[in-house]
C-alpha positions in Angstrom: -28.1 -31.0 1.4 -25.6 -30.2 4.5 -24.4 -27.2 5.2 -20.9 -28.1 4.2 -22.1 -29.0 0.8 -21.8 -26.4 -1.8 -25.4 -26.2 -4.1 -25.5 -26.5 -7.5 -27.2 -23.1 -7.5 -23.9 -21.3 -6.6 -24.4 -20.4 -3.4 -21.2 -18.7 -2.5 -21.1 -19.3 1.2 -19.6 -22.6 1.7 -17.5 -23.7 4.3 -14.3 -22.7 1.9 -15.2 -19.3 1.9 -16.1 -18.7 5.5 -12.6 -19.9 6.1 -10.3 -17.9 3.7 -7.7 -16.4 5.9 -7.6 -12.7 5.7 -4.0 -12.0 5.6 -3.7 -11.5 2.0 -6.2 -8.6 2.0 -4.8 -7.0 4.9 -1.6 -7.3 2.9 -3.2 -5.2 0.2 -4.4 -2.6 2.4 -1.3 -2.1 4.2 0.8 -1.8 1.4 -1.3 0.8 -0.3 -0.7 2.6 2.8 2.9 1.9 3.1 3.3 3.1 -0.9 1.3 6.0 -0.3 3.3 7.6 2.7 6.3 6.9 0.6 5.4 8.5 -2.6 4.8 11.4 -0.3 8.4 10.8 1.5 9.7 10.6 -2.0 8.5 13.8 -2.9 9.6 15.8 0.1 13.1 14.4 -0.6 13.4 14.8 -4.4 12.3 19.0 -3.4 14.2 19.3 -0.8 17.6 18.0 -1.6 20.0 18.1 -5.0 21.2 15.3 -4.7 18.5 13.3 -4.9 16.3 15.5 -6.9 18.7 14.6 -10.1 18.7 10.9 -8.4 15.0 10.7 -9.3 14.9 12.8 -12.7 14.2 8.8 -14.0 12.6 11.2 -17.3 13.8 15.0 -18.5 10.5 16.1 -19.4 9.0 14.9 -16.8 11.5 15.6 -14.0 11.5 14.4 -10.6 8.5 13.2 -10.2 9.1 10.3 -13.3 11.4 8.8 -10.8 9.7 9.8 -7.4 6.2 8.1 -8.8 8.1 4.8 -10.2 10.1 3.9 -6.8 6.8 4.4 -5.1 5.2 2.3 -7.1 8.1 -0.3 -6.5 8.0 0.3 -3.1 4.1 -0.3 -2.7 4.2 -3.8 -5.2 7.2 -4.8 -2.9 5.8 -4.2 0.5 2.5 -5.8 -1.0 4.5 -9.1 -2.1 6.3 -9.6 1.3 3.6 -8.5 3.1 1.3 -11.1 1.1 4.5 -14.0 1.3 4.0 -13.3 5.1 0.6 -13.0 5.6 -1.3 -15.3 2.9 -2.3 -18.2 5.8 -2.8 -15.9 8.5 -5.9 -14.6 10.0 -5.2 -10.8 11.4 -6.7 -8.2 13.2 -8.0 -6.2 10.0 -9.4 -3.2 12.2 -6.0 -2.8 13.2 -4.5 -3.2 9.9 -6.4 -0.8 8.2 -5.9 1.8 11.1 -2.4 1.7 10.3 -3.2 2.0 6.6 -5.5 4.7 7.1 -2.7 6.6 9.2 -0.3 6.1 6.8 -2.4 7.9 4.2 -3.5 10.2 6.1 -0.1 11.4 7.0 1.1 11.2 3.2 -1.7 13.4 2.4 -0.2 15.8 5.2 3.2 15.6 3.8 1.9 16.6 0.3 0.4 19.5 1.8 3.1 22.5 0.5 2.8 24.5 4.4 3.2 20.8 5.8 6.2 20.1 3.3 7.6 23.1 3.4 8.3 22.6 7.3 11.2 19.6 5.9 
């Protein structure tokens, strides 16, 4: 059997899966960075300032954070979609992908820290 041949055993790498492009994966990654940083962003807002604070109060028992969570969440399956509508034939440089994504949540974990938020 040739290598290009898939086996009736199920052998899983064939020639189509050696070539799936990775840009839908990347996509993923980056977008749970990009929705992670902004939750954070979100937060730091909806404290600091009145305005948006009862902008985000989407629930009364819950407060703020009903509304800050949800438009994260929105934000995060948006930049995932147009990321993914962008990226889903493209091979990319996922090291440097992910070291954005990884920055990105590194900083939102900063932001969420109070003495780091309380500096906004």
């Amino acid at each position: 059997m040739s290598a290009h041949t898939p086996s009736i055993s199920g052998d899983a790498r064939t020639a189509d899966a050696r070539d799936l492009p990775n840009g839908p994966g990347a996509a993923a990654v980056l977008a749970a960075g990009i929705g992670s940083f902004l939750l954070a962003v979100f937060a730091i807002l909806a404290d600091k300032a009145a305005s948006i604070k009862s902008l985000m109060n989407f629930s009364k028992p819950t407060g703020p954070l009903s509304g800050v969570t949800t438009c994260a969440i929105v934000a995060w399956l948006a930049a995932w979609a147009l990321l993914h509508a962008r990226w889903r034939n493209r091979n990319l440089a996922f090291a440097r992908v992910s070291a954005i994504a990884f920055v990105l949540l590194f900083l939102s974990l900063l932001l969420t820290f109070p003495p780091i938020a309380d500096l906004f």
